[in-house]
C-alpha positions as CSV (number, residue, x, y, z in Angstrom):
1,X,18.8,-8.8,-7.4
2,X,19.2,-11.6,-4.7
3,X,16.6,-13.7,-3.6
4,X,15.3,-14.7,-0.4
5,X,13.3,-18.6,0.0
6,X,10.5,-18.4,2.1
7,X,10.7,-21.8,4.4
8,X,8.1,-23.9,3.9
9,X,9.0,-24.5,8.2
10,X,8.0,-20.6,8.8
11,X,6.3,-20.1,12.0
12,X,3.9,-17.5,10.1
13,X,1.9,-20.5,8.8
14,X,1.2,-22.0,12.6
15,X,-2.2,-22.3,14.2
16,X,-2.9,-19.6,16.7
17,X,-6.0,-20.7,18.8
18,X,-7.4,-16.6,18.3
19,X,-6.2,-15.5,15.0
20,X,-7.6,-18.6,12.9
21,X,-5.5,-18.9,9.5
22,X,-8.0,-17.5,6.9
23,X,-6.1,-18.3,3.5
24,X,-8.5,-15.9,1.3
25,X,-7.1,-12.8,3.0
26,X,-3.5,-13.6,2.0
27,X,-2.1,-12.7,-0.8
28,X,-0.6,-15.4,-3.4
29,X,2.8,-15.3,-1.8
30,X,1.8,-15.8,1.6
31,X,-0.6,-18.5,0.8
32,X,2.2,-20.2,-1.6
33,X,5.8,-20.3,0.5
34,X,7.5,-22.5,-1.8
35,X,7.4,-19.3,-3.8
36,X,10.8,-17.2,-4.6
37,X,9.7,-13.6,-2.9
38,X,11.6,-10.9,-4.4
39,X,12.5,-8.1,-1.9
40,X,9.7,-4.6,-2.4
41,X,11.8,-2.0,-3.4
42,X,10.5,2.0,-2.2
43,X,11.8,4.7,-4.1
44,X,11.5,8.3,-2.9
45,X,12.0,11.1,-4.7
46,X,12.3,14.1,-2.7
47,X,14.2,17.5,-2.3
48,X,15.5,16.3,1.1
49,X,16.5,12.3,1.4
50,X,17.6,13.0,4.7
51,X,14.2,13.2,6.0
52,X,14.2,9.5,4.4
53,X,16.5,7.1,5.4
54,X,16.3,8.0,9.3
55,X,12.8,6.6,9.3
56,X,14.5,3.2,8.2
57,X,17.2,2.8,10.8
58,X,15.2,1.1,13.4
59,X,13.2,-1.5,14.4
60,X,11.0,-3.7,12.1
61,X,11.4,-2.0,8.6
62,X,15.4,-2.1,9.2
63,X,15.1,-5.6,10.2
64,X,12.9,-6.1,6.9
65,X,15.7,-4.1,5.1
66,X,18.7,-6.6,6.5
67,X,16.7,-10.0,5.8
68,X,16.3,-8.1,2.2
69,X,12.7,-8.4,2.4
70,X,12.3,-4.8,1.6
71,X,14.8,-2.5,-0.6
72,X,15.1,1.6,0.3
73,X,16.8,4.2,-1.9
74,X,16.0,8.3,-1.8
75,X,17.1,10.1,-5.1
76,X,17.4,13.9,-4.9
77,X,15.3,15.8,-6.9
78,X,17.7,18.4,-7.2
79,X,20.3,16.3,-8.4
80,X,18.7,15.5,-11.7
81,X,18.3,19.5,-12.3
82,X,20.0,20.5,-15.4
83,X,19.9,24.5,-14.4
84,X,23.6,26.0,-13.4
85,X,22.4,26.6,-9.8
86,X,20.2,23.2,-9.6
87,X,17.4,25.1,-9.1
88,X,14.1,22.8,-9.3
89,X,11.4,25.6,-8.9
90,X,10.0,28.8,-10.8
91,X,7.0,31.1,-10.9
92,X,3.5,30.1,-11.3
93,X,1.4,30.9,-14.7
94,X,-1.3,33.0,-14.0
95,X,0.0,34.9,-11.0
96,X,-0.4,33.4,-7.1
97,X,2.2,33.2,-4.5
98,X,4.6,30.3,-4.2
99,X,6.7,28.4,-6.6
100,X,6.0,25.3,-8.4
101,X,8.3,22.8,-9.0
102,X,9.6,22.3,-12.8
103,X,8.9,19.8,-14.9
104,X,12.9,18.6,-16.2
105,X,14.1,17.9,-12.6
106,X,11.2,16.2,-11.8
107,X,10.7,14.3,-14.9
108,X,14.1,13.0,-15.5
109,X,14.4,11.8,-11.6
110,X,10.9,9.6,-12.4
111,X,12.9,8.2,-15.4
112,X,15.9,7.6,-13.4
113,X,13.9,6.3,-10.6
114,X,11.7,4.0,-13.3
115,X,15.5,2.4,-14.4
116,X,16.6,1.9,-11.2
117,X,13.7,0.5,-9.9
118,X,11.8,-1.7,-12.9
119,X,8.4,-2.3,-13.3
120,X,7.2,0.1,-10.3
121,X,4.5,2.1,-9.9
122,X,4.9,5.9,-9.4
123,X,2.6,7.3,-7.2
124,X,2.7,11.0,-6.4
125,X,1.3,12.8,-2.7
126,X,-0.9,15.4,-3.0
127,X,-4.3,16.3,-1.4
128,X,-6.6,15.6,-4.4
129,X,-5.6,12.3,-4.4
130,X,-7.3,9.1,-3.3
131,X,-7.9,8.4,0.7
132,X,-5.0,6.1,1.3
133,X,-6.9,3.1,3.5
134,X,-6.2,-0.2,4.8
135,X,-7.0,-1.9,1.7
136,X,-5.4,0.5,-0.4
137,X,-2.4,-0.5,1.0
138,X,-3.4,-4.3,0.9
139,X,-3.5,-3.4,-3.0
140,X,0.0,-1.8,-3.2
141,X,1.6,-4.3,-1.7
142,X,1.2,-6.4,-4.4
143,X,3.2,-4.1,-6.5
144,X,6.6,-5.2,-7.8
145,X,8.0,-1.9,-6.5
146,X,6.7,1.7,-5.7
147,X,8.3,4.9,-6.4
148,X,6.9,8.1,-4.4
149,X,7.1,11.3,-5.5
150,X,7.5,13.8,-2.9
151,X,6.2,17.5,-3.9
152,X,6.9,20.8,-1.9
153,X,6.0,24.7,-2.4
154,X,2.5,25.0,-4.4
155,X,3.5,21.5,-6.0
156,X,4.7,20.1,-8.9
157,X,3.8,21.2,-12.8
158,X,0.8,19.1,-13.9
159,X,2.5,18.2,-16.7
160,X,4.7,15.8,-15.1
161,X,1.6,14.3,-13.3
162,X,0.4,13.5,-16.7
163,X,2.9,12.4,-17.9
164,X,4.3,9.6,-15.3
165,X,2.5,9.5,-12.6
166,X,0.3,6.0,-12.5
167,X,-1.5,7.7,-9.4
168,X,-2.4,10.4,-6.9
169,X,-2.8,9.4,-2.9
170,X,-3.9,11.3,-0.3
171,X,-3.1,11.2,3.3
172,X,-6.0,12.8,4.8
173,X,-7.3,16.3,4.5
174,X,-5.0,18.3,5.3
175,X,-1.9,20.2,4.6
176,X,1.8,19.7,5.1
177,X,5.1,21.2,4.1
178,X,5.8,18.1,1.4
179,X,5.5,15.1,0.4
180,X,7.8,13.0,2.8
181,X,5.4,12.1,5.8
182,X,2.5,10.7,3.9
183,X,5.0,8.9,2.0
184,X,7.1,7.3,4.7
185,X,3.4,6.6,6.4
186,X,2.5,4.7,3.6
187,X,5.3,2.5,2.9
188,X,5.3,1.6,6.3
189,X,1.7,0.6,6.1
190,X,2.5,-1.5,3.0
191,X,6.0,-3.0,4.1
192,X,4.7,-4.6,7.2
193,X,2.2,-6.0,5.0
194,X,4.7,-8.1,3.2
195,X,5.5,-11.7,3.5
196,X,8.1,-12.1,6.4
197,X,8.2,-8.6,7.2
198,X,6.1,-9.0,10.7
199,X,7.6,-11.7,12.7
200,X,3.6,-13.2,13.1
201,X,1.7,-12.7,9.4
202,X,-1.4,-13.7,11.7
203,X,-0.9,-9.8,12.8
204,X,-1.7,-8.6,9.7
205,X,-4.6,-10.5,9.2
206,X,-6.6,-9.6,13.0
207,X,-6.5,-5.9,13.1
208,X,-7.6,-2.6,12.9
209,X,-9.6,-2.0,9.5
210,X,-8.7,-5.6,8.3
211,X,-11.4,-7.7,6.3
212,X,-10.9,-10.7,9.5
213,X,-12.1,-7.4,11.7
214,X,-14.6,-6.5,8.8
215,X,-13.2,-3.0,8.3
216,X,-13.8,-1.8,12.6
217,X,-10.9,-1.0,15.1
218,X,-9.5,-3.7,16.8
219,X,-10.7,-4.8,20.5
220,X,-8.8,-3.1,23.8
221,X,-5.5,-5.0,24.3
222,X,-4.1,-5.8,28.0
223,X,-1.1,-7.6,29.4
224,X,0.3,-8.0,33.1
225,X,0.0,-7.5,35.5
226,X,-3.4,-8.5,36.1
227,X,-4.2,-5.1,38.5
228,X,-2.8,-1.7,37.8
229,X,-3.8,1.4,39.9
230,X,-7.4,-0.8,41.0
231,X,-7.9,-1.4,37.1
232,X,-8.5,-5.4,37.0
233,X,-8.0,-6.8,32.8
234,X,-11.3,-8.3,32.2
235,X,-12.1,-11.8,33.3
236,X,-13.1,-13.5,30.1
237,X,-9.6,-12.7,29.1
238,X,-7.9,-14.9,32.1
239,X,-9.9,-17.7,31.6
240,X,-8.8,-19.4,29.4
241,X,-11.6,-20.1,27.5
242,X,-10.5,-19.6,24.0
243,X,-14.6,-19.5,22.1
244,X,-15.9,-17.3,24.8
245,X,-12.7,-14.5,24.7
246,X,-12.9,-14.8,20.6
247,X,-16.7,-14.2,21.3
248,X,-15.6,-10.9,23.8
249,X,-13.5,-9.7,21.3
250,X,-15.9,-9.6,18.6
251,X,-18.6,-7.6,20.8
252,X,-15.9,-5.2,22.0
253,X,-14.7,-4.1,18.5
254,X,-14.6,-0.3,18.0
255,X,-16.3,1.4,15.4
256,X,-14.4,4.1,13.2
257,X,-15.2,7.6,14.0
């Protein structure tokens, strides 16, 4: 795997007179930049890697893929399916409607995903798992790789959960066709977290549900023109005054809903 050198010249280290630099919030590798940083690899595992790699083909996750800050690769479910027709689904025990997907195809793409992708942690979608949060993905992006496992239909034998899966996340409650949103969500949500991957780290420091913002929404952002339709940006922000704007900012924090 090649390795990238994070410059000990990189801007993401300058002052910025709003978004102080607050080294406790950084992980090791930020606060260290003499360190080697090995690019994040994703794996998805998923009945339909098309719905993948689109996601990745634009601006700042492919720029995070071509500076090799990030690594992407979707494995086909199907293609690990030792059945004649490939099939990767049967009936439920017990009766219900639906299919459930089987445990070889499954199982051997988590061990072909695990070799390809060393040391990762698999983490499967599905609505009983953990609330993925803001610090959840502060957590994972510690990881030395992550490989998600997509399920469709009624989902995927619990066996297999048992077997390999290091964890269960949860979007949010509610219910979608499979696995691939909520997973493309969250490695987003953990890639721009990395070191290098935002072109300002102080970004990921100031913002909505961060520790800096003490888990609220951020403050209303404006930029020119000054007037727009009669709507003036507030004074404080114009001024200049860099204590009294931090100061606005702070009372003008949203709460979550």
């Amino acid at each position: 795997m090649e390795l990238s050198k994070i410059c000990d010249t990189d801007s993401r280290f300058s002052v910025h007179p709003f978004k102080p630099f607050y080294r406790s919030v950084l992980s090791p590798i930020h606060a260290q930049p003499n360190l080697i940083a090995r690019p994040m690899k994703f794996t998805f595992l998923t009945l339909f890697p098309n719905f993948i790699t689109p996601y990745f083909e634009d601006s700042i996750l492919k720029r995070a893929i071509e500076s090799k800050k990030i690594k992407i690769e979707a494995l086909n479910i199907r293609d690990y399916s030792k059945n004649r027709h490939k099939k990767v689904d049967d009936t439920p025990y017990g009766g219900g409607s639906g299919m459930v997907m089987s445990c070889q195809p499954v199982y051997d793409a988590i061990q072909a995903a695990k070799r390809k992708n060393r040391g990762a942690k698999v983490i499967m979608m599905s609505p009983a798992g953990k609330r993925f949060t803001q610090k959840e993905a502060q957590r994972l992006s510690s990881e030395k790789g992550l490989i998600f496992v997509c399920g469709r239909y009624e989902g995927i034998d619990q066996r297999v959960i048992d077997l390999c899966v290091d964890e269960e996340l949860s979007l949010g409650d509610f219910v979608l066709t499979g696995g691939e949103l909520p997973a493309l969500s969250m490695a987003d949500s953990i890639g721009r977290l990395l070191p290098g991957v935002l072109g300002d780290a102080h970004s990921a420091i100031e913002e909505s549900f961060s520790d800096e913002l003490e888990g609220q929404l951020e403050y209303p952002q404006y930029t020119k023109p000054e007037v727009f339709k009669k709507k003036h940006v507030p004074e404080i922000l114009l001024s200049g005054n860099h204590a009294a704007i931090a100061k606005w900012r702070k009372e003008n924090r949203r709460s979550c809903p």
